[in-house]
LUMGULUM-861500 format. One record per residue (C-alpha): residue number from 1; y, z, x. Coordinates in steps of 0.02 Angstrom, whole numbers. Example, Ala and Ser with C-alpha at 12.3 -4.5 7.8 and 13.67 -1.06 7.14 Angstrom:
nr  yy  zz  xx
1  -225  390  615
2  -53  357  684
This chain:
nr  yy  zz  xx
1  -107  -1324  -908
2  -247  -1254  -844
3  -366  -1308  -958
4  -512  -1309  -848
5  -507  -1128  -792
6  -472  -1079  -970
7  -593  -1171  -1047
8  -721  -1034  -915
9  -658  -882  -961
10  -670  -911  -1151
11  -858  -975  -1107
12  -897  -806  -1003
13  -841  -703  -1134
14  -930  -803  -1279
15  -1076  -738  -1173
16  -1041  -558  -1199
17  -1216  -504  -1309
18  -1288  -585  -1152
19  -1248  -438  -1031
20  -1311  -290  -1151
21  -1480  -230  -1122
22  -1580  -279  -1287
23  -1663  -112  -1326
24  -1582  7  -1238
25  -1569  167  -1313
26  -1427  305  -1330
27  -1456  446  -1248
28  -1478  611  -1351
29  -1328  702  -1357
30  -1315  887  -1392
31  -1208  842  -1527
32  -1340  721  -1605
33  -1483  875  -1588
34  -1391  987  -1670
35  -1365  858  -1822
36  -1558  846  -1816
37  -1599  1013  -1839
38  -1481  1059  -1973
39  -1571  889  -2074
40  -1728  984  -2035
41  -1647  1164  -2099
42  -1582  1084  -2257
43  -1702  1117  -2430
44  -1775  965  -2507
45  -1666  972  -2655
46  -1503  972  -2567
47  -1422  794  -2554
48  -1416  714  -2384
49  -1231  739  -2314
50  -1133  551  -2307
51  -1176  466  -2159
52  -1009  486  -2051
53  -887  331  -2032
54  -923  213  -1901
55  -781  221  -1764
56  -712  73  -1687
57  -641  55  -1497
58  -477  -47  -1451
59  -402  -93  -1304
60  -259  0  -1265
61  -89  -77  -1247
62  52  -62  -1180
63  224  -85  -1288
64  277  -261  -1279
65  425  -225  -1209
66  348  -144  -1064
67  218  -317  -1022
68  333  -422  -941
69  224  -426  -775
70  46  -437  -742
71  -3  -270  -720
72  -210  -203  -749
73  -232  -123  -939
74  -239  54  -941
75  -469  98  -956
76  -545  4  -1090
77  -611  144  -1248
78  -767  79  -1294
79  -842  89  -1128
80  -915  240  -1081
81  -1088  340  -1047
82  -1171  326  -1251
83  -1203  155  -1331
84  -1329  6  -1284
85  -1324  -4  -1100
86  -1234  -174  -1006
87  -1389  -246  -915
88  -1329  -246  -715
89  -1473  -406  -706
90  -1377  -510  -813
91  -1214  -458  -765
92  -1233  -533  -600
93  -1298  -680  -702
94  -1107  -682  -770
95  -1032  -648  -604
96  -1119  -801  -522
97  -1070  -896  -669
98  -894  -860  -646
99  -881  -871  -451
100  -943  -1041  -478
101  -818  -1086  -617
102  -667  -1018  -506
103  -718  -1130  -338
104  -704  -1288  -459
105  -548  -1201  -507
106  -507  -1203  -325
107  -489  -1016  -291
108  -508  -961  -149
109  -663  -869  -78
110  -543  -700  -78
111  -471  -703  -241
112  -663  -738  -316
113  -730  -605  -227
114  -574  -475  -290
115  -603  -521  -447
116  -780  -534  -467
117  -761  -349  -378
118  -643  -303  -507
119  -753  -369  -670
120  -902  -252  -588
121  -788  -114  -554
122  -753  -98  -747
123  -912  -138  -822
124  -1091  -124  -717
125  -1179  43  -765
126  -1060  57  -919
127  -1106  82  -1106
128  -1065  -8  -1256
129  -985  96  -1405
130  -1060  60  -1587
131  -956  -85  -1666
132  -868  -150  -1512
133  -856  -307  -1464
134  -926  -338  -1309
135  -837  -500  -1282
136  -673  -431  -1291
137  -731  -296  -1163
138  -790  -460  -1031
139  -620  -510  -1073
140  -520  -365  -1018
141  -596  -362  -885
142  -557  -530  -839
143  -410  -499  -865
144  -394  -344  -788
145  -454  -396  -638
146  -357  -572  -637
147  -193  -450  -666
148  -232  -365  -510
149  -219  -525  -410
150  -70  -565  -479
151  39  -403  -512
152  126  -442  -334
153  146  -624  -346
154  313  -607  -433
155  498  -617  -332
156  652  -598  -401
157  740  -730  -337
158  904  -722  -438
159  918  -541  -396
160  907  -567  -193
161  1047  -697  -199
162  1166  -581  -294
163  1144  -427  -185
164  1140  -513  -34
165  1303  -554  93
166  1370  -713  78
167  1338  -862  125
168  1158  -831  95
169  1065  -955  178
170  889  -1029  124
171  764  -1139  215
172  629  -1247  124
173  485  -1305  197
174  312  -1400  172
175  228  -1558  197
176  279  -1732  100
177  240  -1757  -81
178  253  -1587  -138
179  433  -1625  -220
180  519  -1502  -101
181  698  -1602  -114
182  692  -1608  -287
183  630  -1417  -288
184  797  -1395  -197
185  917  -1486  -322
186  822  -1385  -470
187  881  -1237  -360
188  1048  -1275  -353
189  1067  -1299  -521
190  1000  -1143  -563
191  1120  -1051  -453
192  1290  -1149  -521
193  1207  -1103  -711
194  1246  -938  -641
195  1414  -961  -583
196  1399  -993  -381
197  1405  -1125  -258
198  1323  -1207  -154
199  1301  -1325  -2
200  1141  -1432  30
201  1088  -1454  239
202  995  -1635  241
203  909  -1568  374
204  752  -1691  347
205  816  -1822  466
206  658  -1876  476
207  588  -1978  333
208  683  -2145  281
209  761  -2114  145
210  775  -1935  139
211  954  -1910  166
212  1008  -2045  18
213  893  -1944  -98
214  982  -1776  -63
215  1115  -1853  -82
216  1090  -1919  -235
217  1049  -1745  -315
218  1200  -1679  -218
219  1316  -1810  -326
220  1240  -1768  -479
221  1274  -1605  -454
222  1436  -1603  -377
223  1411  -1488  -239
224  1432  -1532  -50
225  1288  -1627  54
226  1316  -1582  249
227  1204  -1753  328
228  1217  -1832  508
229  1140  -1978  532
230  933  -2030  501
231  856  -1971  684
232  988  -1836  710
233  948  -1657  779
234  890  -1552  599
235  950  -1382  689
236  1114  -1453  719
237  1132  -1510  543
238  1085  -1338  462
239  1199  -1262  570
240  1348  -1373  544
241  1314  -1341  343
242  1311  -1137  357
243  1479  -1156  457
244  1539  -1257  308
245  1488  -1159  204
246  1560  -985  277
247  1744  -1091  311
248  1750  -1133  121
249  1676  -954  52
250  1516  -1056  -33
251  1409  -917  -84
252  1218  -1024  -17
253  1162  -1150  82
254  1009  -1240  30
255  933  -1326  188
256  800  -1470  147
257  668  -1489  324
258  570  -1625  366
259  384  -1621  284
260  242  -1674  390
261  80  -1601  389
262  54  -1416  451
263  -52  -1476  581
264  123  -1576  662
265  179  -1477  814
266  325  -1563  831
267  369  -1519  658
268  334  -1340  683
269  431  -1334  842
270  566  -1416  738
271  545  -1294  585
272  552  -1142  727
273  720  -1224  808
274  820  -1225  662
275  741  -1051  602
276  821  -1004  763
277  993  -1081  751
278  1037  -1002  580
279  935  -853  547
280  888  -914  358
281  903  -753  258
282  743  -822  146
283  608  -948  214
284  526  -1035  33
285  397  -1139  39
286  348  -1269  -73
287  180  -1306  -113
288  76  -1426  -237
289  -13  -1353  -360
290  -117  -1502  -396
291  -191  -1489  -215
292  -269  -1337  -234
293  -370  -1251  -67
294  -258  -1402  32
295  -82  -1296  -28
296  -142  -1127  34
297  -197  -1186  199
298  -28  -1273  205
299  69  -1119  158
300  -42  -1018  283
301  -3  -1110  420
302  175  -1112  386
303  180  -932  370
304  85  -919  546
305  236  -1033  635
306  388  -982  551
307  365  -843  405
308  376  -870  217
309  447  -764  134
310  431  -833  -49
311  351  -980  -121
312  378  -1137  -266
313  230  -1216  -343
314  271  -1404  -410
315  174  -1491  -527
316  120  -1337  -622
317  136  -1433  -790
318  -2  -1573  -746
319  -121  -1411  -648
320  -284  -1409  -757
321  -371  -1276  -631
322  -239  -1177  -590
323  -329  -1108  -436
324  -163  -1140  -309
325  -76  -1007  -417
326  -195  -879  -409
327  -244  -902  -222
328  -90  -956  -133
329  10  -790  -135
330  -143  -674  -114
331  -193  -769  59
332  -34  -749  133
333  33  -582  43
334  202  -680  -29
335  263  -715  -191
336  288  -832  -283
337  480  -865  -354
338  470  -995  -475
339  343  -1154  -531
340  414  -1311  -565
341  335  -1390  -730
342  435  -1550  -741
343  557  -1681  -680
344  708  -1616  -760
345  838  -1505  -659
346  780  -1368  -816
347  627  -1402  -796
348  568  -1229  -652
349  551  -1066  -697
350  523  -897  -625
351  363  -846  -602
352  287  -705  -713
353  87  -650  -701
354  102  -604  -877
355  129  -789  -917
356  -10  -858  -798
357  -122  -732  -897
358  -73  -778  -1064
359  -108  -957  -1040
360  -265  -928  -957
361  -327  -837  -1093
362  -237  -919  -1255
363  -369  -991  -1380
């Protein structure tokens, strides 16, 4: 999982002796004068005082129990105005080297340029403290700046279906391929784990054999599929399955849409119809990880037609760049709820920053 990505950062901050100027001097303290003078003022005989202990910097950290999300370090100790200075030259050097390892990560432009922004931000014009490690300082900043993209890519998904009215109803959309049905049964197995109901819309009338699949899942499951026949009007489906689900006190309604490319405006006329018939209380979309670039423009453009309010990212498991889940909820400024990293109903799990972070930066 992201092995590609991973494998750059570790490289950029193996480079760390790279972006410290080779003979650049301290600058004289009034501190390191006055030591001067009293060597001068001591007599000849008197033994030279012990050289003082070198002092270390650390990163400071937060308790563990407090790093559940992906939130910037507090400032970095070790950087500061005295030590060898970081050469701005090669710097940039480092910067180029890691805006081209995050476009064949598939970022996108934006999140490269915030973090590049942020990796400057902490160290250009900065100072090295004796016996830090200038690596780990590159990292930090990595990370730092990597935290700030995703500190507000996290939604709490479980906690907006229990404080909300019921039925609470949920649209997914996206184009084919991305595994949005079987998103939806990993859904709705998730909610009866936590003790409520639910009815599925098979409101992809659309593609052949979309209705037999949901249903399928719906079996397993044993929870009620609302379906009209292949061809049928999607709207009218959704709507029958929200009055279903309000007549038998089901606490959500899952409704599965029709996935055609973003560029489809029939589809998006369709997607805007049933948005209208049954004012969804939370729009998800469901995007590929593995496609990179190709799932934020999707997710852009179905924020433009219909809103999205929260996003799943398939495929996670099998994503060696990882560049879809650092882009795709900074270009459209929504979260994302959960990644789904297999084929097993178990297999999708919230999404946490501090997770993404740890993995992209595990040895």
């Amino acid at each position: 999982m992201f092995e590609a990505l991973r494998k750059k950062l570790a490289s950029l901050r193996g480079k760390g002796a790279e972006v410290v100027a080779e003979h650049a001097e301290e600058p004289e303290t009034e501190v390191a004068r006055e030591e001067v003078e009293q060597e001068v003022a001591q007599p000849a005989a008197q033994p030279p005082a012990a050289p003082a202990e070198k002092k270390r910097f650390f990163f400071k950290k937060e308790p563990k129990e407090k790093e559940s999300k992906a939130q910037p370090e507090t400032s970095v100790e070790g950087i500061g105005d005295t030590g060898k200075k970081i050469s701005e030259e090669k710097l940039d050097d480092l910067l180029w080297e890691l805006e081209m390892g995050l476009l064949e990560a598939d970022v996108a432009l934006p999140v490269i340029e915030e973090i590049k922004n942020g990796v400057r931000d902490d160290l250009v014009g900065r100072r090295i403290g004796r016996g830090y490690d200038l690596g780990e300082a590159i990292e930090q900043a990595l990370r730092n700046a990597i935290a700030n993209v995703l500190q507000k890519s996290e939604f709490d998904f479980d906690g907006f279906v229990r404080g909300h009215d019921r039925p609470v109803v949920i649209m997914f959309v996206g184009i084919n391929g991305t595994g949005k049905t079987t998103a939806i049964a990993k859904i709705a197995d998730r909610l009866h784990k936590n003790g409520m109901t639910t009815v599925l819309s098979a409101s992809d009338t659309f593609r052949a054999g979309a209705i037999e699949q949901l249903s399928v899942h719906a079996e397993r499951l044993g929870t009620k599929i609302i379906k009209h026949q292949s061809g049928g009007d999607p709207a009218a489906v959704a709507y029958d399955a929200v009055e279903h689900a309000k007549a038998k006190h089901r606490d959500v309604v899952l409704i599965d849409t029709a996935g055609r490319m973003q560029t489809n405006v029939n589809l998006m006329d369709e997607m805007k119809k049933i948005k209208r018939v049954v004012s969804p209380h939370l729009i998800i979309f469901v995007g590929d990880s593995l496609a990179g670039n190709d799932a934020v423009e999707q997710a852009v453009a179905f924020d433009k037609a219909v809103g999205i309010d929260a996003i799943i990212l398939t495929k996670i498991d099998a994503d060696a760049k990882g560049g879809a889940a650092l882009s795709i909820a900074h270009a459209i400024g929504k979260p994302i709820a959960f990644v789904s990293n297999g084929q097993g109903y178990e297999d999708i799990i919230p999404f946490d920053g501090r997770w993404m972070l740890d993995r992209l930066f595990e040895e």
